[in-house]
C-alpha positions as CSV (number, residue, x, y, z in Angstrom):
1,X,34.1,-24.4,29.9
2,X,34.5,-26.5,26.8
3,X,37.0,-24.4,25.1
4,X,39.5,-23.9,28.2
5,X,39.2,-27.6,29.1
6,X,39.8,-28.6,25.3
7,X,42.9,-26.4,25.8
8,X,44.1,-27.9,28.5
9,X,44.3,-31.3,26.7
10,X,45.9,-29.7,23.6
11,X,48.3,-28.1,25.9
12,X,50.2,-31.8,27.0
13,X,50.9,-32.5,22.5
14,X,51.5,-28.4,21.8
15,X,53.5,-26.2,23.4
16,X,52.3,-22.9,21.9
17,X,49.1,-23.0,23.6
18,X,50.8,-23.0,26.8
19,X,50.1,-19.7,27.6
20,X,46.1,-20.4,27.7
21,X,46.8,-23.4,29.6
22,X,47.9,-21.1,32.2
23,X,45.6,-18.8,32.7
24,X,43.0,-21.5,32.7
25,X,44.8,-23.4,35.7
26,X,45.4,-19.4,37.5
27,X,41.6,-18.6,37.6
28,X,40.7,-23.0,38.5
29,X,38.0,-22.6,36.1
30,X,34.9,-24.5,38.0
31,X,31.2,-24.3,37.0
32,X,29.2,-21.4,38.1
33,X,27.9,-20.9,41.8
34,X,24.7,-19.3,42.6
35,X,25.4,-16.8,44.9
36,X,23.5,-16.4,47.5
37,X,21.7,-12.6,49.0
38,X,25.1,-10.3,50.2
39,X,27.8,-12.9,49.3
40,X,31.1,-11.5,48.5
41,X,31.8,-11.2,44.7
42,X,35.8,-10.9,44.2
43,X,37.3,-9.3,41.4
44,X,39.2,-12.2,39.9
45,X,36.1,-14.6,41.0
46,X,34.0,-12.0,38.7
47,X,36.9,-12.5,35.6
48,X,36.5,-16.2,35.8
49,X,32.9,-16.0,35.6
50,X,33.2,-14.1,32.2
51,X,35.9,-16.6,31.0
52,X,33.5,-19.2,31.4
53,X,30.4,-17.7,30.0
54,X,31.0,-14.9,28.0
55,X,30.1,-16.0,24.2
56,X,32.9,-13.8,22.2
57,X,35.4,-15.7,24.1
58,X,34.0,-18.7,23.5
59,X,33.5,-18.3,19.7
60,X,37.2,-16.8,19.3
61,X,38.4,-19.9,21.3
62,X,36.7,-22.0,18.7
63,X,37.9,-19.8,15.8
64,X,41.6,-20.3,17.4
65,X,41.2,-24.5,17.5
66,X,40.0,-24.2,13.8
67,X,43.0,-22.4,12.5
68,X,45.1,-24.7,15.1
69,X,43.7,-28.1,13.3
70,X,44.2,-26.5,10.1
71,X,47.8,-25.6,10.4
72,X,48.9,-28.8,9.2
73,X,51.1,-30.0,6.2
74,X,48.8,-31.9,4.6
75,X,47.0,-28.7,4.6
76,X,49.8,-27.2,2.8
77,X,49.8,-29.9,0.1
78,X,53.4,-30.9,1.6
79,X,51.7,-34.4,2.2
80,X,51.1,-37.8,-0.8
81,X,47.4,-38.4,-1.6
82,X,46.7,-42.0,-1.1
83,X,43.7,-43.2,-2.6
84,X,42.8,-47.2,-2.9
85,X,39.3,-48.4,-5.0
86,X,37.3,-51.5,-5.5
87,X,34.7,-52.9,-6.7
88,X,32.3,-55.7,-7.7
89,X,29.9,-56.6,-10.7
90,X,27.9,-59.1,-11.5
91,X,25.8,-59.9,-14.5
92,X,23.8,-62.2,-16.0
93,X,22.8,-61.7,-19.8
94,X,22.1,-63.7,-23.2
95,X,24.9,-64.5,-25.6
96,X,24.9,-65.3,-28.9
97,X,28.3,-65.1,-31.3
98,X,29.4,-66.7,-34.6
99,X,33.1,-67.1,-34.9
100,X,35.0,-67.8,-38.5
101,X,36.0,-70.9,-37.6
102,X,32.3,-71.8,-38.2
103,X,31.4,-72.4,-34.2
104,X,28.7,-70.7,-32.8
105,X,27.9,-69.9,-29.2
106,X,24.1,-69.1,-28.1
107,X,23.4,-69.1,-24.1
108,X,21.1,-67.7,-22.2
109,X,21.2,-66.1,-18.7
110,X,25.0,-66.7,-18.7
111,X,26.3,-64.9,-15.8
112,X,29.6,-62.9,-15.7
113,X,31.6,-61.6,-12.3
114,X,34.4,-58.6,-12.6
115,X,36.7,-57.9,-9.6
116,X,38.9,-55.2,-8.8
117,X,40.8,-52.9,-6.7
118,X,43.7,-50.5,-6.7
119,X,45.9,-48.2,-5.0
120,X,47.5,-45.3,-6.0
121,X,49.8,-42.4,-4.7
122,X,50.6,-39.2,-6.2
123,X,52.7,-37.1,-4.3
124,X,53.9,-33.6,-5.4
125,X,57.5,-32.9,-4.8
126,X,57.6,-29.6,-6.7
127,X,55.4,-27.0,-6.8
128,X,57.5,-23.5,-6.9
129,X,57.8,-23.8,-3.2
130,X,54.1,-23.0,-3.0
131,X,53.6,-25.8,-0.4
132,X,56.1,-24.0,2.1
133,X,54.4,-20.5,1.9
134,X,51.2,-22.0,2.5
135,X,52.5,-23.9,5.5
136,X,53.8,-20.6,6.8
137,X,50.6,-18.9,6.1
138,X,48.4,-21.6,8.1
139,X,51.2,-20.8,10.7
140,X,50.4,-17.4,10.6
141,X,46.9,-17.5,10.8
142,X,46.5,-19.9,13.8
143,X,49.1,-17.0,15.4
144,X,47.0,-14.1,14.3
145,X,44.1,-16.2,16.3
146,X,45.6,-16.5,19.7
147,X,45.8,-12.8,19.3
148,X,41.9,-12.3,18.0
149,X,41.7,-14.7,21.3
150,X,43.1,-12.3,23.4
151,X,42.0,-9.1,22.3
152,X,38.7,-10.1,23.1
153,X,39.6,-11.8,26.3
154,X,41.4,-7.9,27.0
155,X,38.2,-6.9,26.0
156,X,35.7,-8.8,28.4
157,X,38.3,-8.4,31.5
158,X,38.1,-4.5,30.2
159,X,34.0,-4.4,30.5
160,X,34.2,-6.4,33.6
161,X,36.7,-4.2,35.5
162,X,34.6,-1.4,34.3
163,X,31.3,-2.7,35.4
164,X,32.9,-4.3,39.0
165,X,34.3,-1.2,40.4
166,X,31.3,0.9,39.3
167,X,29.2,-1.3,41.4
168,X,32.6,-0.4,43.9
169,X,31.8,3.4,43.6
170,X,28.6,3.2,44.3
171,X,28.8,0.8,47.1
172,X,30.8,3.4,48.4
173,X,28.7,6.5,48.1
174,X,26.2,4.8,49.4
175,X,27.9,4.2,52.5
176,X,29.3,7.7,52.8
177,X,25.0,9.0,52.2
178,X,24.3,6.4,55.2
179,X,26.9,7.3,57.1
180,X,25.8,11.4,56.6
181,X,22.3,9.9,57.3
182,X,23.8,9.5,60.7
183,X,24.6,13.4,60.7
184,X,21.8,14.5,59.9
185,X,19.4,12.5,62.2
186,X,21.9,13.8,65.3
187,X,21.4,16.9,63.6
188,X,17.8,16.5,63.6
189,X,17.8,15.6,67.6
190,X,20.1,18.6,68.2
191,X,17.8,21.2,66.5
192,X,15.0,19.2,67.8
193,X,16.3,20.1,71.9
194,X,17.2,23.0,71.2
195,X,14.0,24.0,70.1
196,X,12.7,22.2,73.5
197,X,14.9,24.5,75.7
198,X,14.4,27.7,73.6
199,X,17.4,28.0,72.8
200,X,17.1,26.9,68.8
201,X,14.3,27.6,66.4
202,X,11.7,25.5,64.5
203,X,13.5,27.1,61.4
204,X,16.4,25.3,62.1
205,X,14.4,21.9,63.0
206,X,12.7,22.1,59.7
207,X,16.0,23.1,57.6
208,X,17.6,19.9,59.4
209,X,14.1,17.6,58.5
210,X,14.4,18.7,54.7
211,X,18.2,18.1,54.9
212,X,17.8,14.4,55.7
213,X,15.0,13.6,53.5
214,X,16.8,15.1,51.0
215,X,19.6,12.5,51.8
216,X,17.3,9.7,52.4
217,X,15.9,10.5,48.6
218,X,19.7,10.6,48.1
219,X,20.2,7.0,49.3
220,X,17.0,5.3,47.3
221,X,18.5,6.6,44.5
222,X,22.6,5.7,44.7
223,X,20.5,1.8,45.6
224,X,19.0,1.8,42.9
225,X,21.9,2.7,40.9
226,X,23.7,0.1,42.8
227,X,20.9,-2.4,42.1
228,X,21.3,-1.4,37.8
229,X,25.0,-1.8,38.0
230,X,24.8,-5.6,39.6
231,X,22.2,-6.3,37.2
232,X,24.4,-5.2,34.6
233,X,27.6,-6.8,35.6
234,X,25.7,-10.1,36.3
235,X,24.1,-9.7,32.5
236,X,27.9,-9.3,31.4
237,X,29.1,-12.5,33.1
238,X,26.3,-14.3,31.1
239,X,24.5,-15.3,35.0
240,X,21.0,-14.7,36.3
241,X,20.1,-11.4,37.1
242,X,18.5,-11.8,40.1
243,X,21.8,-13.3,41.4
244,X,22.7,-11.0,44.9
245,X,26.2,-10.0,45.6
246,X,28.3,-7.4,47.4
247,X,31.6,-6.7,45.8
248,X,35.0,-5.7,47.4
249,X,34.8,-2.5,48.9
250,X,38.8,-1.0,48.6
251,X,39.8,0.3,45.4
252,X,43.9,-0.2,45.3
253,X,46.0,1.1,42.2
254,X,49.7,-1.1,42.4
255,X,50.6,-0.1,38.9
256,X,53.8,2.2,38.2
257,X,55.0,1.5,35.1
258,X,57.2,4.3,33.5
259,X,56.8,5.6,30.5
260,X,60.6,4.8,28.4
261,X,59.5,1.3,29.3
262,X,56.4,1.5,27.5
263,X,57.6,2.6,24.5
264,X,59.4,-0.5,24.1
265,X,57.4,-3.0,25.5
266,X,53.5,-1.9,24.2
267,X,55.0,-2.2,20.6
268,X,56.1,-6.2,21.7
269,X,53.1,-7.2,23.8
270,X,50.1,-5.3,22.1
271,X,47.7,-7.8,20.8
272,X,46.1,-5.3,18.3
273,X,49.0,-4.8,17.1
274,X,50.4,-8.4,16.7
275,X,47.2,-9.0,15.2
276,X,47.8,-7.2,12.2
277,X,51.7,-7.9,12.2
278,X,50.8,-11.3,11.5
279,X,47.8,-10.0,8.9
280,X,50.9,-8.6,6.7
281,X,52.8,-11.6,6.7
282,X,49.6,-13.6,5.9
283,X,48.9,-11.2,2.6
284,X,52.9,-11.5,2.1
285,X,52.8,-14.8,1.9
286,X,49.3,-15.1,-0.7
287,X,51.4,-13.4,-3.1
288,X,54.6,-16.2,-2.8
289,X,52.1,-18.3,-3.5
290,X,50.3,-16.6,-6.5
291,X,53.6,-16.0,-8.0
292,X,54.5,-20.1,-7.6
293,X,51.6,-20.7,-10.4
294,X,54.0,-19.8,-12.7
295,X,56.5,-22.3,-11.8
296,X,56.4,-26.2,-12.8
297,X,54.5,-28.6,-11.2
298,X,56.3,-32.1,-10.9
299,X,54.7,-35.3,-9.3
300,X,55.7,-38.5,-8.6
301,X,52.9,-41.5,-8.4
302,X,53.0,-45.1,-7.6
303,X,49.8,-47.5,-8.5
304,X,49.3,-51.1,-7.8
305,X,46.3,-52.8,-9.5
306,X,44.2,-56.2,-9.1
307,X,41.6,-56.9,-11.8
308,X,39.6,-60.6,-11.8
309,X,37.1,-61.4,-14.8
310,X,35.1,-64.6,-15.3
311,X,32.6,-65.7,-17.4
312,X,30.1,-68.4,-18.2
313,X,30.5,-68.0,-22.0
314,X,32.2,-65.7,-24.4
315,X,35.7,-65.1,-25.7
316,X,37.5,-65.6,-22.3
317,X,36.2,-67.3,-19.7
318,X,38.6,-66.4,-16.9
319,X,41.2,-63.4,-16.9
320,X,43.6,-61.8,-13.9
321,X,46.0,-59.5,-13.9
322,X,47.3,-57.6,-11.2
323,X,51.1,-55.2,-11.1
324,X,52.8,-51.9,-10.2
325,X,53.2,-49.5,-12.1
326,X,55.0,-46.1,-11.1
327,X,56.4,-42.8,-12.9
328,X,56.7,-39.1,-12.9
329,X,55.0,-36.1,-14.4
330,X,55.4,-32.5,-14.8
331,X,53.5,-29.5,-16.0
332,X,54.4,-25.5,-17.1
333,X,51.7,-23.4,-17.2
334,X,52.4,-21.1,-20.5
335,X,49.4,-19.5,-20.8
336,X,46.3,-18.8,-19.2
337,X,45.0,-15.7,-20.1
338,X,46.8,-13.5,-18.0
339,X,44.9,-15.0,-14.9
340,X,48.2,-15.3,-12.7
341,X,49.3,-11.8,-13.6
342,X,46.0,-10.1,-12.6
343,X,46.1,-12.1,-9.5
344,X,49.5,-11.4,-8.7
345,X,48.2,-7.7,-9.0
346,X,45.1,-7.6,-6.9
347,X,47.2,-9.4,-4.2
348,X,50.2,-7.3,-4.4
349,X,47.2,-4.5,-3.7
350,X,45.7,-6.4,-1.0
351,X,49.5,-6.9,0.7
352,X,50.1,-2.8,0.1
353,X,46.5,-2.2,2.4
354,X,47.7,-5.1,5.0
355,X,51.2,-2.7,5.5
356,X,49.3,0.1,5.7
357,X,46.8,-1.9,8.0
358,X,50.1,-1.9,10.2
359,X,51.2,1.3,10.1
360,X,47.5,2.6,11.0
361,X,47.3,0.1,14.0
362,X,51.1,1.0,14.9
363,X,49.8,4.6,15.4
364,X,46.8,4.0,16.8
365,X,49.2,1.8,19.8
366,X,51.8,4.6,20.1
367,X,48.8,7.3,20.5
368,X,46.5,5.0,22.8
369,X,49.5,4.5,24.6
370,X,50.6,8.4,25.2
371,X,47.0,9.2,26.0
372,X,46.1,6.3,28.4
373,X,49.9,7.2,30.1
374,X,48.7,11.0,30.0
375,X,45.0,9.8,31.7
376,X,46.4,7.4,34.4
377,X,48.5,9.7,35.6
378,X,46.4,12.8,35.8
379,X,43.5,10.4,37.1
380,X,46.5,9.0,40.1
381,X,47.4,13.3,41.0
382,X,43.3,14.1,40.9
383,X,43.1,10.6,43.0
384,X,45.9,12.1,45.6
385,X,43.9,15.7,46.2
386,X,40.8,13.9,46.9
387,X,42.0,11.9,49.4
388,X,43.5,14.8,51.0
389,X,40.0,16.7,50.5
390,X,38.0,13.7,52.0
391,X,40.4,13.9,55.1
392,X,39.7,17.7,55.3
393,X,36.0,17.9,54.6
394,X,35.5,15.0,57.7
395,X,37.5,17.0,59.9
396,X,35.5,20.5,58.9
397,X,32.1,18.3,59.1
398,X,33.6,17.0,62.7
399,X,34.2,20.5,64.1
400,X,31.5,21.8,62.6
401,X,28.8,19.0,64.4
402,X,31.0,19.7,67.4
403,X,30.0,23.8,66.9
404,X,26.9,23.0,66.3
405,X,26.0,20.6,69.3
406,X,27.4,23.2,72.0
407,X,25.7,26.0,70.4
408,X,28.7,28.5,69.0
409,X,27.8,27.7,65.2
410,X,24.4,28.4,63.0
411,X,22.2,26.3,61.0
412,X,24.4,27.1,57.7
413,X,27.6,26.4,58.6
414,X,26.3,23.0,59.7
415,X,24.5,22.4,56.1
416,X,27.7,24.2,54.3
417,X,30.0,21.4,56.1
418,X,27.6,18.7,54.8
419,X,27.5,19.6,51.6
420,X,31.5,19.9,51.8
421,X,31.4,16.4,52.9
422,X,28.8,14.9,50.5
423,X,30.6,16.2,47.5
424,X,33.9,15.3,48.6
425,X,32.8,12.2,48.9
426,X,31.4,11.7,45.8
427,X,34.6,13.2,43.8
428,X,36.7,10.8,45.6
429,X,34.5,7.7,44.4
430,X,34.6,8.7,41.3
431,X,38.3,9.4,41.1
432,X,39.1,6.0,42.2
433,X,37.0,4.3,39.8
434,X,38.5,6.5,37.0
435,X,41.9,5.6,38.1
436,X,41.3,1.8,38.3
437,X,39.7,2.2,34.1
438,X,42.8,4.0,33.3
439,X,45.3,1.7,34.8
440,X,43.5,-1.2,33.4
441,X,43.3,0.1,29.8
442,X,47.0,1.2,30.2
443,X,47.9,-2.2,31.0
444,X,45.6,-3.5,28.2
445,X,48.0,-1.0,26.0
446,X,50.8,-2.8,27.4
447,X,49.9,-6.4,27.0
448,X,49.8,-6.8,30.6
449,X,45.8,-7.0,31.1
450,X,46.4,-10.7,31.3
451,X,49.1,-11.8,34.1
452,X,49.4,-15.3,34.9
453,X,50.6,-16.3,38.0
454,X,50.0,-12.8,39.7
455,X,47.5,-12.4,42.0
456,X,46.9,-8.7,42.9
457,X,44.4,-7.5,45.7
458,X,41.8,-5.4,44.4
């Protein structure tokens, strides 16, 4: 990927893109593989696929080199401007003059060559220190861009995570309907000899037939969800859709972070919030340097000049001259209409929305953070009782198939522990996948949705 490798190079001249250079070198970013039918799709091979792809990322990457090349202090008018000049002319044209002496000169076609060239530098020394807020602002800026680059890098790991364990969840219920297929078509045989050796009842054989197509109609359904969700997650990673892949079946949630340590660190490592920390300081700065057009301007230039005339008639036939010259100048703006104070107004109101710009996003942070904290941890407890219901429905479905195949239970308690197990099933997909989306937005709160040098099983 263009932007990551350009990165890379900037990284060995800059040391505040190091943290880019990084995560580049974590995820080895390569060119994208064509996976083959029911190849393994892992979670973090899935993240560097969107790095490399994904078009927001790409265009904030771009974004961020723009405000990196223009944080410069020539930009900031810190910098001389040197410009040098020349030029050539020749002409050819009729003369005719009468001098007081009495002489007279009449040519025709005389021709007449004019060389020159300079080089001058003007260099302002003084400017109200307008210079150094405007190097602080490009500063500023090409921070605030990192940040846009990693919201929306937070952002596409966000959408993939959801996306990826989705397909995870319904991987999963789809092996849990298969694996109740199973049930049902022992189920099926049961009913089916029993009904052979009188001891069972065609009732039963038919209640057991409806109960497996119903889960066979189950099954073509949870595929075909399955199916939408790759298509989906292969649309977000910016790939072909008819790309077939299997994902990572186990759903594990390492995260334990506590909340007193939240508080302190979401307010250091939240992007959002950076983002417009740096906005304030960017409008703080606009007005240091409205209010340095009221201060004088001094300049110092230097100029060296070469000039060469000649000429087939006239006056002077042949003049040169050449020299330095060098000086100072300085200007007070005293009036102007009142343009700098209505400036220094409207930015003064533009810095007053950038605070409250950060006020609004530090709320926003401190409630995304208490809410996320409040959903992780309720999605972890409702993650806990459904793996202890999962354990319990198998071991009710188990007895009950058990009842059921030596003849001591009926045809409802059979279905009854099926349905148990089907549901229970599907609560605890669901949980895990809920879990996994509110630990990752929690972390996202945090700062921590990029870790380099981690690697965490999924």
């Amino acid at each position: 990927m263009i932007i990551f490798n350009k990165i890379k190079k900037n990284n060995c001249k800059r040391v505040y893109i190091n943290w880019i250079f990084f995560f580049s070198i974590f995820f080895f970013l390569s060119p994208n593989k064509i996976f083959s039918q029911d190849s393994l799709l892992k979670f973090q091979k899935a993240v560097e696929i969107v790095l490399n792809n994904n078009y927001d990322i790409r265009i904030a990457g771009n974004n961020s080199f723009q405000a990196e090349n223009n944080n410069s202090a020539g930009n900031a008018g810190m910098l001389p401007r040197i410009d040098a000049n020349g030029s050539y002319t020749k002409s050819s044209n009729s003369l005719k003059q009468k001098y007081n002496t009495g002489n007279e000169v009449n040519r025709t076609a005389a021709s007449a060559n004019n060389t020159s060239g300079d080089i001058g530098a003007v260099w302002t020394i003084f400017d109200g220190l307008k210079m150094f807020s405007t190097k602080e602002k490009l500063s500023e800026r090409f921070l605030q861009s990192k940040e846009q680059l990693q919201m929306q890098i937070e952002n596409s790991i966000l959408e993939v995570t959801k996306a990826y364990y989705s397909m995870v969840k319904q991987q999963q219920l789809l092996r849990s309907i298969q694996e109740e297929i199973k049930f049902s078509q022992e189920r099926e045989k049961i009913a089916e000899r029993k009904l052979n050796n009188g001891s069972g009842s065609r009732l039963d054989l038919l209640q057991a037939k409806t109960d497996l197509n119903r889960q066979r109609t189950l099954e073509i359904k949870i595929k075909s969800e399955a199916d939408a969700e790759r298509i989906s997650l292969n649309q977000l990673l910016g790939r072909s859709v008819e790309i077939l892949f299997t994902v990572e079946d186990s759903v594990t949630i390492v995260y334990q972070p506590q909340l007193e340590e939240l508080k302190k660190s979401a307010f250091e490592r939240n992007s959002l919030l950076s983002y417009y920390k740096h906005n304030k300081r960017i409008a703080e700065l606009e007005l240091k340097e409205i209010k340095a057009l009221r201060m004088p301007v001094i300049n110092i230039n230097a100029h060296y000049a070469y000039s060469k005339n000649t000429n087939e008639a006239g006056f002077i036939l042949y003049n040169r001259s050449n020299g330095f010259n060098y000086g100072a100048s300085a200007s007070l703006p005293l009036f102007r209409g009142f343009t700098i104070n209505n400036q220094v107004k409207n930015v003064k109101l533009e810095a007053a929305n950038a605070k409250l710009e950060y006020e609004s996003a530090n709320a926003q942070v401190n409630a995304d953070l208490y809410n996320s904290w409040r959903s992780f941890n309720d999605a972890l407890a409702i993650l806990r009782i459904e793996e202890q219901n999962i354990v319990y429905a198998k071991e009710v479905l188990t007895v009950a198939q058990e009842r059921y195949r030596i003849g001591t239970s009926n045809n409802a308690e059979i279905l009854d522990a099926q349905r148990t197990y089907e549901e229970a099933m599907a609560r605890f997909a669901e949980a895990k996948y809920t879990a996994k989306v509110a630990e990752s937005f929690l972390k996202k709160v945090n700062g921590e949705l990029i870790v380099f040098g981690e690697e965490v099983k999924k």
